[in-house]
C-alpha positions in Angstrom: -237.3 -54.6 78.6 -239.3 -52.9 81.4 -239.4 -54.5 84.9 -243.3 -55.4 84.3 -242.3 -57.2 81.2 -240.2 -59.2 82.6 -242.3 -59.9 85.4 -244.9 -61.1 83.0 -242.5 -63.7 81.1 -242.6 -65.4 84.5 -245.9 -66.5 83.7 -244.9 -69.4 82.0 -243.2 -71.4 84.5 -245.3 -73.1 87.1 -243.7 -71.2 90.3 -241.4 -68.5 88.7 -243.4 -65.8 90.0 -243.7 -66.9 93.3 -239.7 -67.7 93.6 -239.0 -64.3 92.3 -241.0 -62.4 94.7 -239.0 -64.2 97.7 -235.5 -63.8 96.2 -236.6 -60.2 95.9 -238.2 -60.0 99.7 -241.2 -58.9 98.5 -244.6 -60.4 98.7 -246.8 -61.6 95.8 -249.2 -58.9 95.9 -246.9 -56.3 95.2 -245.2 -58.1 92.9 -248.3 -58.1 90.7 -248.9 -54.5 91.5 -245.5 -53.7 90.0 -246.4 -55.7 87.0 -249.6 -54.2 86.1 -248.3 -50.6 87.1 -249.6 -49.9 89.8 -246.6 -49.7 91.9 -242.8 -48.8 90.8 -240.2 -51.0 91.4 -238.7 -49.6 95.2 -235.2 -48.0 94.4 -233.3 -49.9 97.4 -233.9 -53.5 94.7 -232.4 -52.0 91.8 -229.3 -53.8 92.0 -231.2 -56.9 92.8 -233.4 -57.0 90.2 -230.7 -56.0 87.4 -228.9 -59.3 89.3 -231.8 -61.4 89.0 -233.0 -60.8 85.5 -229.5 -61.0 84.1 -229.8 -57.4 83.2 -232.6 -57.8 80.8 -234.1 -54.9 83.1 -231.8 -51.8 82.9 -231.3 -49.2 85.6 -232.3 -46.6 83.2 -235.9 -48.9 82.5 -236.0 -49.1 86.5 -235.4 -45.4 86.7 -237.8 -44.3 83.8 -240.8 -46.5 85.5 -240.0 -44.3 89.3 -240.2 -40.8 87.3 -243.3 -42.0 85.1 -241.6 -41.3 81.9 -243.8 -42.8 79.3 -242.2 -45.6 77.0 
């Protein structure tokens, strides 16, 4: 599962979004430019976000979205 997909499952819980952004010290707006690929995930929250998702996000996903590698 790519970091954007995962990012969109938040969707259905009132909130998730928004929590996830602060636990990851970003704001909202670049949380939703992550999701809709306009921005890649910065390398320094790898660890964070494998953490926070449970590692439903891989570091190779993480790593494939910086380079551009199409999925």
């Amino acid at each position: 599962m790519t970091h954007s997909e995962f990012i969109k499952t938040l969707s259905e819980q009132r909130g998730a979004k928004t929590e996830y952004a602060k636990k990851l010290g970003l704001s909202l707006s670049f949380l939703w430019q992550i999701e809709n690929g306009r921005a890649v995930t910065p390398k320094r929250l790898y660890k964070d976000v494998m953490l926070l998702t449970k590692n439903k996000v891989s570091i190779s996903e993480l790593i494939s979205e910086f380079r551009g590698c199409p999925k």
